[in-house]
MARTORSE-182756 format. One record per residue (C-alpha): residue number from 1; residue in three letters; x, y, z. Coordinates in pm, whole numbers, plus 50000, padded with zeros to 5 digits. Layout:
<kolros>
+-----+------+-------+-------+-------+
: seq : type :     u :     v :     w :
+-----+------+-------+-------+-------+
: NUM :  ALA :     X :     Y :     Z :
...
+-----+------+-------+-------+-------+
</kolros>
This chain:
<kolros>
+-----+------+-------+-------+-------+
: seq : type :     u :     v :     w :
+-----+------+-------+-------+-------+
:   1 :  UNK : 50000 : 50000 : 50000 :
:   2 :  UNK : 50290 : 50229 : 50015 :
:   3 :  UNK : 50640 : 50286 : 49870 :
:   4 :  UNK : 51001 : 50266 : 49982 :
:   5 :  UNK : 50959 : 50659 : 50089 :
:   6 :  UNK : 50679 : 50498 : 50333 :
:   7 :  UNK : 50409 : 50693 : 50179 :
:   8 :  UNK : 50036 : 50521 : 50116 :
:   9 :  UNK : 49920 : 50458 : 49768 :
:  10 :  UNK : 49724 : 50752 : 49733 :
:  11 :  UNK : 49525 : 50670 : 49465 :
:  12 :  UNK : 49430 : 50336 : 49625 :
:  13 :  UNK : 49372 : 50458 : 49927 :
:  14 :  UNK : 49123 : 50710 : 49791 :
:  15 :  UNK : 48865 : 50434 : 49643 :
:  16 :  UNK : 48828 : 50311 : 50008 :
:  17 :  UNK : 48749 : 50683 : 50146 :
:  18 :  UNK : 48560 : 51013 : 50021 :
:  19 :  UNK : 48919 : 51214 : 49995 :
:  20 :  UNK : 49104 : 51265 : 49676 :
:  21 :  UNK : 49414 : 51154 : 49630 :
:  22 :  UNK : 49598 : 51531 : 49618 :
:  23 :  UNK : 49357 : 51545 : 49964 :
:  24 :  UNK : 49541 : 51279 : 50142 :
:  25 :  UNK : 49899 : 51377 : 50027 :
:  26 :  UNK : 49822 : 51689 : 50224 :
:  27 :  UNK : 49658 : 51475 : 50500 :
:  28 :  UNK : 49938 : 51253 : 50467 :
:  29 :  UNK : 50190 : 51564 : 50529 :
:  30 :  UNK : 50049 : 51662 : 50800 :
:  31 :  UNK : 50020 : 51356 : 51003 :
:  32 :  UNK : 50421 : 51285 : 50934 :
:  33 :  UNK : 50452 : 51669 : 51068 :
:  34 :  UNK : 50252 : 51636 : 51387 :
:  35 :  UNK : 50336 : 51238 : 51437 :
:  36 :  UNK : 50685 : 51211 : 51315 :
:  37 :  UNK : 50676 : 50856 : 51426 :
:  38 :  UNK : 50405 : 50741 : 51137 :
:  39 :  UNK : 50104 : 50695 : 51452 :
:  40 :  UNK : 49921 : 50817 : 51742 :
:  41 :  UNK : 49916 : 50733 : 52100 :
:  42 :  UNK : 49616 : 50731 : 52373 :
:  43 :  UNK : 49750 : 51059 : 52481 :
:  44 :  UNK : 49801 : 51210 : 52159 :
:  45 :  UNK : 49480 : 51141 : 52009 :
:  46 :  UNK : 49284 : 51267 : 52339 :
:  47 :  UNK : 49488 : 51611 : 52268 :
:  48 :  UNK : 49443 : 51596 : 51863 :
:  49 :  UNK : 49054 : 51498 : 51963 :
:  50 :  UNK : 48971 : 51804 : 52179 :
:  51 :  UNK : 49167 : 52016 : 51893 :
:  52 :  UNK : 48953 : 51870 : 51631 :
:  53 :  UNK : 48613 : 51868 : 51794 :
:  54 :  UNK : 48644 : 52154 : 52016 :
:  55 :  UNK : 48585 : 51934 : 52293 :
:  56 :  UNK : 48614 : 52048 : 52632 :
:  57 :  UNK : 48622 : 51939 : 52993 :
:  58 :  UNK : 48743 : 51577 : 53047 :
:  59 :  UNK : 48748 : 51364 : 52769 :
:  60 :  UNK : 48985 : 51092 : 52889 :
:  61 :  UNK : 48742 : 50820 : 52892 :
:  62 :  UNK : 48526 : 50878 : 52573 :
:  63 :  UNK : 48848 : 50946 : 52355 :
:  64 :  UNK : 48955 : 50624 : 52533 :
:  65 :  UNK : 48653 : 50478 : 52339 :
:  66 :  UNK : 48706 : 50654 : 52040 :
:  67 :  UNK : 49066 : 50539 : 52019 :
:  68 :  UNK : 48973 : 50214 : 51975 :
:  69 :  UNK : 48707 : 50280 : 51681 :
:  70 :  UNK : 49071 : 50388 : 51528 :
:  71 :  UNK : 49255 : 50149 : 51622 :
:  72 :  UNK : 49117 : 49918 : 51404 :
:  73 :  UNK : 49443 : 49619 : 51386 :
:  74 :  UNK : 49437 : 49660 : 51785 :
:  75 :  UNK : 49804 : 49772 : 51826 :
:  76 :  UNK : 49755 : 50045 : 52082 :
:  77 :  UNK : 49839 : 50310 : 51815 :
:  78 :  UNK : 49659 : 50483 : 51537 :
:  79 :  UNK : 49880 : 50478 : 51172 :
:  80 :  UNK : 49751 : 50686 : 50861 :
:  81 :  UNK : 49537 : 50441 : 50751 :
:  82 :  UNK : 49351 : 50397 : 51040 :
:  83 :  UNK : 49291 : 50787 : 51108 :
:  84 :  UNK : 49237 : 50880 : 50770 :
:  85 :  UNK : 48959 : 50585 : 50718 :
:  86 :  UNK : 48782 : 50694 : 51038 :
:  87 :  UNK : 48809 : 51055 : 50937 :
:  88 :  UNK : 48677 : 50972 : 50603 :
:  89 :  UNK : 48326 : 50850 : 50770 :
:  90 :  UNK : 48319 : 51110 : 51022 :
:  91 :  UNK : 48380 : 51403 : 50775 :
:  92 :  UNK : 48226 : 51303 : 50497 :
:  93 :  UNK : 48056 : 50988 : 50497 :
:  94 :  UNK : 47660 : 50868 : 50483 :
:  95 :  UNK : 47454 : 50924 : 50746 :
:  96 :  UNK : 47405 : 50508 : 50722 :
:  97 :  UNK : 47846 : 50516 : 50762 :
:  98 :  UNK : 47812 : 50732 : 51031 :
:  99 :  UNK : 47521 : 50531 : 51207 :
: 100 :  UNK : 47733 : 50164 : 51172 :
: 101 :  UNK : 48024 : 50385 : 51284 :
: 102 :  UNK : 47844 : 50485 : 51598 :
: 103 :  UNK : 47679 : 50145 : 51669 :
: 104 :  UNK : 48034 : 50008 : 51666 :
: 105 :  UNK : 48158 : 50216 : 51921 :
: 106 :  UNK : 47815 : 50103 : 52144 :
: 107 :  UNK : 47881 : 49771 : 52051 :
: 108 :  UNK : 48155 : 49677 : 52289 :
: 109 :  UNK : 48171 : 49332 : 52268 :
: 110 :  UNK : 48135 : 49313 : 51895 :
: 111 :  UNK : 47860 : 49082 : 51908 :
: 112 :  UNK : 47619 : 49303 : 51650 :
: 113 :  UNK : 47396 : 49325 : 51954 :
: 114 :  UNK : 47338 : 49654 : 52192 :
: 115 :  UNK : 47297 : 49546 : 52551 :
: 116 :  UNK : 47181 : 49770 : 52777 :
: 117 :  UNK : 47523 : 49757 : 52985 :
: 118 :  UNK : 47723 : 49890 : 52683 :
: 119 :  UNK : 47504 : 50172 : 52653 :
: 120 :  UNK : 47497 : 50261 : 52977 :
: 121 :  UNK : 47850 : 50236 : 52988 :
: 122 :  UNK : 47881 : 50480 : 52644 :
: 123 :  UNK : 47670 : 50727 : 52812 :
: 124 :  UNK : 47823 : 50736 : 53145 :
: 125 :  UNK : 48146 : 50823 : 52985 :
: 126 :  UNK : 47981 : 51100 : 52776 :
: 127 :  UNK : 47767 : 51231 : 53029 :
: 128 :  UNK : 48121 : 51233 : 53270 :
: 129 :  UNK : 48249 : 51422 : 53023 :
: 130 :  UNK : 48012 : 51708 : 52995 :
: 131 :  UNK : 47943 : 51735 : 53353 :
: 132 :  UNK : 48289 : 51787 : 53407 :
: 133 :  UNK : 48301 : 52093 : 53127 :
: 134 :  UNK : 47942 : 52212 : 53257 :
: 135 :  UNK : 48092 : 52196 : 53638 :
: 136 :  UNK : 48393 : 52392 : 53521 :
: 137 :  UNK : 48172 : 52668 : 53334 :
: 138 :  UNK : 47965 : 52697 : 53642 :
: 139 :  UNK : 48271 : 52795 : 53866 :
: 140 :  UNK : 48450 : 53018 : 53628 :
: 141 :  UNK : 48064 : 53173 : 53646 :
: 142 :  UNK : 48062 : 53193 : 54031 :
: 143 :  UNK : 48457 : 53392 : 54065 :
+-----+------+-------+-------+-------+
</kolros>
């Protein structure tokens, strides 16, 4: 998928997502620039998340869940592939790509099933993470 330079097929690459291929050379550019190291970290991600989405307040837990949407091969780390795939759906993609997308991160277990324990679980971590940014806003309010 790549060539001795360590760069993706481009062109390839682009049939499986809704960038062109000049698109994600730039992409591509920028992810060597900010990740020298060819992949992302927990840690990184949760700061490239909150940069991205303009998410505030602490997001530990649900990036911890996002990261391993990403994370598709399991490694622990997020390469090119993975982010630019996943960005692909989340930018651009059907609201049906976007749906499976979000039932996948539900769907802990992978079994193609909801139970009401992964939900719950989902929505505890978001909810933590807005009631932490809400409980912030409130005190910066009250000083």
């Amino acid at each position: 998928m790549g060539n001795a330079k360590g760069k993706p097929d481009f062109n390839e690459l682009s049939k499986g997502t809704k960038f062109s291929a000049k698109e994600l050379n730039t992409f591509f550019d920028n992810f060597k620039k900010d990740f020298p190291q060819g992949k992302i970290d927990k840690n990184q991600f949760e700061v490239l998340y909150k940069k991205m989405f303009g998410t505030e307040g602490d997001a530990k837990e649900f990036c911890g869940l996002v990261f391993e949407q990403y994370d598709a091969d399991h490694s622990g780390y997020i390469d090119f592939k993975e982010f630019i795939l996943t960005l692909s759906i989340a930018s651009r993609g059907t609201k049906d790509e976007k749906l499976l997308w979000a039932f996948r991160l539900y769907d802990r277990d992978h079994s193609g099933f909801l139970t009401e324990n992964e939900i719950v679980q989902v929505l505890t971590v978001s909810l933590h993470s807005i009631f932490y940014y809400l409980n912030i806003m409130c005190y910066i309010e009250l000083i």
